[in-house]
C-alpha positions, 0 to 999 in steps of 0.5 A: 500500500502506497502512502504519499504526503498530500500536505505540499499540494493540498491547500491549508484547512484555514479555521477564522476565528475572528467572531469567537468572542470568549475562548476557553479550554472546551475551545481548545480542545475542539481545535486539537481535535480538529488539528489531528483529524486534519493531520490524519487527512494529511491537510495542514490547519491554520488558525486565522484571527485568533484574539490575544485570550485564545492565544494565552489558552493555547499557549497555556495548554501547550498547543501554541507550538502545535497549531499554526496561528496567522500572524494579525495584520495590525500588530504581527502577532503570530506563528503559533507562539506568543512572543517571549515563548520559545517551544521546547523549554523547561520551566525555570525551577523556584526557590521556595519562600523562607518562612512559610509552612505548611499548616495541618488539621489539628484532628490529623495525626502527625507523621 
């Protein structure tokens, strides 16, 4: 059986998002979703007019390296990362506050 890329000659799925008003996880899900189906179908997807708090979801949820945003023609933004990200990075380790402790329930045993 024969396998061949169709992503070169068929054209992007293009997803507008500029009337969604009030993004949230349920959202982002929907277009993981639709990425992966789209992928399987060897069709690239572009996100188009995607606002800044769709852009923090995605960024949140890991997604912002996975799904390719167009850049917003007024401020440039775009190509999936929100700037100062970097794809790939570990997140920076934190010293924990001196003095603080943790407090328990008086009803619970010590271990």
């Amino acid at each position: 059986m024969k396998t061949e890329s169709r992503t070169s000659a068929t054209p992007p799925l293009i997803c507008d998002l500029g009337a969604l008003a009030a993004p949230d996880l349920a959202v982002v899900d929907a277009l993981a979703r639709l990425r992966r189906a789209a992928a399987r179908h060897g069709v690239r997807l572009v996100l188009r007019n995607a606002n800044g708090p769709l852009r923090e979801l995605l960024a949140f949820s890991g997604l912002a390296a996975v799904l390719l945003v167009e850049p917003d023609e007024e401020d440039g933004r775009g190509g999936g990362l929100l700037p100062g990200l970097q794809p790939g990075r570990q997140a920076e380790q934190r010293e924990e506050h001196l003095g603080v402790e943790e407090v328990g329930d008086p009803g619970d045993p010590a271990r």
